[in-house]
Wavefront OBJ file of the C-alpha trace (Angstrom):
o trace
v -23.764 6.685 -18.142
v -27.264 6.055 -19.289
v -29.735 7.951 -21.123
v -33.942 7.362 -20.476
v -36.112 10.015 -21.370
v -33.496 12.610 -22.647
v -31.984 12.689 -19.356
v -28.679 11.107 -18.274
v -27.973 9.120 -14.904
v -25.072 7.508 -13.169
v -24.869 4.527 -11.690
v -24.559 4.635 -8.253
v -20.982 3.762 -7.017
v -22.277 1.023 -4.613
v -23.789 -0.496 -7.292
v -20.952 -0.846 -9.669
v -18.953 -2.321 -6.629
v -21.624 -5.071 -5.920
v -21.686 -5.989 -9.572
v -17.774 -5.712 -9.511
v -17.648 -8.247 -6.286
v -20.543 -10.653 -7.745
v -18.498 -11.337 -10.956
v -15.463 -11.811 -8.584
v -17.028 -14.394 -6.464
v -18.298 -16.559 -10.065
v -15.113 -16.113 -11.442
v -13.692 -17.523 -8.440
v -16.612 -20.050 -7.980
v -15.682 -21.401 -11.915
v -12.156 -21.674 -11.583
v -12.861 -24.171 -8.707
v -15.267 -26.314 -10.547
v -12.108 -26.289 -13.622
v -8.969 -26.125 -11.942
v -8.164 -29.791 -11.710
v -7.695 -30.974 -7.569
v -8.273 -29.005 -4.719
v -5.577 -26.151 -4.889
v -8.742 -23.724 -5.990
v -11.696 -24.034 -2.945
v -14.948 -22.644 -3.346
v -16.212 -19.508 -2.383
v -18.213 -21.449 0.394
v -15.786 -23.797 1.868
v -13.605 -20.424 2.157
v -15.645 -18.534 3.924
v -16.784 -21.474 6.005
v -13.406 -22.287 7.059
v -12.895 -18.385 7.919
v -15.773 -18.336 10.134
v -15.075 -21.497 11.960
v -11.319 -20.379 12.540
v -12.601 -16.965 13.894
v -11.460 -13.981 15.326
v -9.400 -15.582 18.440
v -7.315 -17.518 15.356
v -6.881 -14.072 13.317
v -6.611 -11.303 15.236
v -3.072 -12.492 16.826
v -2.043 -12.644 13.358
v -3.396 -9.509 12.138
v -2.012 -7.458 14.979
v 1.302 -9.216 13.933
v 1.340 -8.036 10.347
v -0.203 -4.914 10.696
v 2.080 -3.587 13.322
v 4.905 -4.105 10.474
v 3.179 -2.948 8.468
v 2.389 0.259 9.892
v 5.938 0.766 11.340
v 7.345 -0.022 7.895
v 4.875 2.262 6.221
v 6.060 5.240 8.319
v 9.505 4.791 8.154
v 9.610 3.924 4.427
v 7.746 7.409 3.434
v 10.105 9.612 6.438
v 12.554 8.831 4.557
v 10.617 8.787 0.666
v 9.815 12.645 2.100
v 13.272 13.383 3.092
v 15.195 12.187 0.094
v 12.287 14.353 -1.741
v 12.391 17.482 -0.025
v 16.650 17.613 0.211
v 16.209 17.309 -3.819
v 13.654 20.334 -3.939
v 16.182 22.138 -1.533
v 19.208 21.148 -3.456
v 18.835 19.643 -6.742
v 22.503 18.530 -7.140
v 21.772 15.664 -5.416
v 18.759 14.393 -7.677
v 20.867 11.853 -9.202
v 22.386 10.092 -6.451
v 18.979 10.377 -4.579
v 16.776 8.920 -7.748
v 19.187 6.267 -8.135
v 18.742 5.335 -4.455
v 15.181 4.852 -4.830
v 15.106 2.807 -7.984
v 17.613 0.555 -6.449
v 15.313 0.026 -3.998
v 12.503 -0.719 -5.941
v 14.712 -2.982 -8.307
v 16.353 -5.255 -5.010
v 14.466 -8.978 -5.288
v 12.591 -8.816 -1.675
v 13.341 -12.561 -1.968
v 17.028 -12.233 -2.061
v 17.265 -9.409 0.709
v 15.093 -11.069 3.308
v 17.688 -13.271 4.533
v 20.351 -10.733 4.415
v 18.049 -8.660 6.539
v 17.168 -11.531 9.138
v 20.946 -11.845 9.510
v 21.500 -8.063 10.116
v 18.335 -7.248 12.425
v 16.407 -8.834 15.256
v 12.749 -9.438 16.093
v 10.664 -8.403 13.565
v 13.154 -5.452 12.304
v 13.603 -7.184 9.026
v 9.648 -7.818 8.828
v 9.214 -3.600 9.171
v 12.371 -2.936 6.864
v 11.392 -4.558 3.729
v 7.716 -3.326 4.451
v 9.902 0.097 4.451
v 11.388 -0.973 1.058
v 8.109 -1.710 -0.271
v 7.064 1.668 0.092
v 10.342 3.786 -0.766
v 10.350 4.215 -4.075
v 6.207 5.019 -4.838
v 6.297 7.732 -2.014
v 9.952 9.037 -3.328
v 8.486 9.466 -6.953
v 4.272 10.717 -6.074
v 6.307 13.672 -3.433
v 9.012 14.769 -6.061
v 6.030 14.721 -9.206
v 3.928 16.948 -6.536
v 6.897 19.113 -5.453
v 7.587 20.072 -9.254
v 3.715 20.726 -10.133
v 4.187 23.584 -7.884
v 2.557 26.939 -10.260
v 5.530 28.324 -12.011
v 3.399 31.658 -11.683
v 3.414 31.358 -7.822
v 7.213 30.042 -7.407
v 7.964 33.642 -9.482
v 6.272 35.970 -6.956
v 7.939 34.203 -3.854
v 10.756 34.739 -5.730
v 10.099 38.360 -6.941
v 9.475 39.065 -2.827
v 13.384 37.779 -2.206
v 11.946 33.998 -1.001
v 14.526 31.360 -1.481
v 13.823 27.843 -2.076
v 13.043 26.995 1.289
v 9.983 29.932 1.071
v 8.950 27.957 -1.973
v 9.059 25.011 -0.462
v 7.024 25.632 2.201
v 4.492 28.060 0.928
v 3.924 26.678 -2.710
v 5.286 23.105 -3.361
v 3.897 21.144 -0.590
v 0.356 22.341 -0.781
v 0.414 21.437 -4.989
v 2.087 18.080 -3.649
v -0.620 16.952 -1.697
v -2.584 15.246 -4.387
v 0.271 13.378 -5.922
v 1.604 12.583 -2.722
v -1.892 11.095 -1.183
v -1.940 9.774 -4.009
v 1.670 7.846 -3.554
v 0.283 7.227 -0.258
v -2.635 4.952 -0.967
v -0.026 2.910 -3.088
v 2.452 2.865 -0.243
v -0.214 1.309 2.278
v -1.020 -1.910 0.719
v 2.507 -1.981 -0.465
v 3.495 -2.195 3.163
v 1.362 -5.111 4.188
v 2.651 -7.032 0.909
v 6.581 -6.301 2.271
v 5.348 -7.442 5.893
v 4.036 -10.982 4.631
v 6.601 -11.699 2.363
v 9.038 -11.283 4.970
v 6.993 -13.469 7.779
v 7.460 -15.933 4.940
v 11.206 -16.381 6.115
v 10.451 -17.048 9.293
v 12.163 -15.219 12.630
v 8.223 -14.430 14.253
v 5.614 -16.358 16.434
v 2.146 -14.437 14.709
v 1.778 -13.166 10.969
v -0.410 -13.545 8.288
v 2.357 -14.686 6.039
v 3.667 -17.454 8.964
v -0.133 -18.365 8.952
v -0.433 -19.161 5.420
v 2.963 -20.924 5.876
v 1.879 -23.085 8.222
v -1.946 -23.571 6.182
v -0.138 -24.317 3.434
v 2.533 -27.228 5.007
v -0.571 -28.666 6.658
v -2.196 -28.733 3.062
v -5.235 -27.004 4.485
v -6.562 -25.236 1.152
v -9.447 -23.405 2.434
v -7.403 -21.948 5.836
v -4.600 -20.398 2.855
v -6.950 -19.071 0.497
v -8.722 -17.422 4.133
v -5.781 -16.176 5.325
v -5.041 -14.609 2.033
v -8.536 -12.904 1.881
v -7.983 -11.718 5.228
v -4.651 -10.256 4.150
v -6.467 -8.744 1.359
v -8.753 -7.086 3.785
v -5.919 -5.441 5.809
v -4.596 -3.704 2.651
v -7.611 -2.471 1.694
v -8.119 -1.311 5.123
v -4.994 0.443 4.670
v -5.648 2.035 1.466
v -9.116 3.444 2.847
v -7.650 5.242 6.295
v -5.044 6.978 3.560
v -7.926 7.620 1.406
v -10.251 9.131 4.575
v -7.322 11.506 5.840
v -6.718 12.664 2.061
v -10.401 13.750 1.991
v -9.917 15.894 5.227
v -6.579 17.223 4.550
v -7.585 18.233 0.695
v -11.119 19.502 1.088
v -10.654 21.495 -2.445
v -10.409 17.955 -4.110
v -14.036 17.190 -2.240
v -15.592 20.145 -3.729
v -14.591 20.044 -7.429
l 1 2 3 4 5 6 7 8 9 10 11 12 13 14 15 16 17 18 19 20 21 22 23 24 25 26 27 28 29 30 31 32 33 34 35 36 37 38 39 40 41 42 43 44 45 46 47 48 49 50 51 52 53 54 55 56 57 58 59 60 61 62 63 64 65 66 67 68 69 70 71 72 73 74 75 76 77 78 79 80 81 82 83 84 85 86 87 88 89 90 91 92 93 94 95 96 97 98 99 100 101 102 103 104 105 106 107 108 109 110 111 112 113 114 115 116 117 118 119 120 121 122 123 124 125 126 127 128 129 130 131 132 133 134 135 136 137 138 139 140 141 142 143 144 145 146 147 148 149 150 151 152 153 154 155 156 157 158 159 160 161 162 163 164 165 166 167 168 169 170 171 172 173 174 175 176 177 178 179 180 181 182 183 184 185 186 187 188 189 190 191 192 193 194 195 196 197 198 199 200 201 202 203 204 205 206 207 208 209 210 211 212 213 214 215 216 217 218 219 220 221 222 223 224 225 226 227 228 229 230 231 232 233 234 235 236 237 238 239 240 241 242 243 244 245 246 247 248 249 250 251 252 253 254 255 256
């Protein structure tokens, strides 16, 4: 905030971001004039590469990863929603359920991967640990919102012989929504990370994460530092669709 002529203005979103992305790009564009060899590319020679390689190299890729993605991101929160709502519904089995979800947050990704391309086929282990990813942020946003519920409003459903079940459904999950979108953005980029790092271990023809593999074997700087920004991009994408249906689904938040 600024103040010119007794009056205050704020900068214009937009503008923040360019300034945000400019000092990005020279930060980037300095660390490959000092970083000693050629593991740092410049901004150019990225984005050169990433043109010439083009959409008939990506999209194959991208349609890889994001369908794991996306499958992991939906089962993941089913299930973060689940293990929330059964604790709501009956709280003796917080315990177990809490320590469920921090043992999946805790479980090295690294050291699961191969048990899970043992267990499952395809790309199964690809959409589990994006599931994984995903488990505990969704588990932890739903049960904050759940309990934010007005005390107030959880009394007169109460008062009117509602159990927890009428509590649930016509006080907690409308005060969860904001935690849980909230969760939600989190769990989307979350997703894509779980989908690449398990491409790393092989078991699929198309991925980002097999692309930058293979980039990376072939010693092909620019092509791994594209594929990452394009990776980037897909998370982001993520987080914005999540963002978009949180604006429709919670026009009180767009108002206030």
């Amino acid at each position: 905030m600024s103040a010119v002529d007794g009056r205050r203005f704020a900068v214009p979103k937009w503008v923040a971001g360019l300034g945000g992305l400019a000092g990005l790009l020279l930060a980037w564009q300095a660390a490959s004039l000092l970083v000693p060899g050629d593991a740092v590319p410049t901004p150019l020679a990225t984005f050169r590469t990433l043109i010439e390689d083009g959409w008939g190299f990506y999209w194959p890729h991208l349609e890889g990863t994001g369908w794991e993605a996306l499958r992991g991101f939906v089962w993941g929160n089913l299930i973060a929603f689940g293990l929330a709502l059964l604790v709501i519904l009956v709280p003796q089995t917080e315990r177990v359920i809490t320590q469920i979800g921090v043992a999946s947050y805790c479980l090295p990704i690294i050291a699961v991967g191969p048990i899970l391309t043992i267990v499952l086929e395809g790309d199964s282990p690809m959409v589990a640990m994006a599931a994984l990813q995903v488990l505990f942020t969704t588990l932890i946003g739903v049960l904050a919102g759940l309990r934010a519920a007005d005390p107030a409003s959880l009394d007169l459903v109460r008062a009117y012989g509602g159990g927890r079940w009428k509590q649930l459904v016509k006080v907690r999950l409308i005060a969860a929504l904001p935690s849980s979108f909230a969760a939600l953005k989190i769990a989307a980029p979350s997703a894509v990370l779980g989908a690449i790092i398990g491409e790393f271990l092989g078991r699929v023809d198309t991925g980002l994460g097999l692309a930058m593999v293979v980039a990376q074997t072939q010693l092909a700087t620019e092509r791994t530092w594209g594929v990452a920004i394009v990776a980037g991009a897909l998370a982001g994408f993520g987080y914005a669709v999540v963002a978009l249906v949180a604006r429709f689904a919670m026009p009180w938040e767009r108002a206030s």
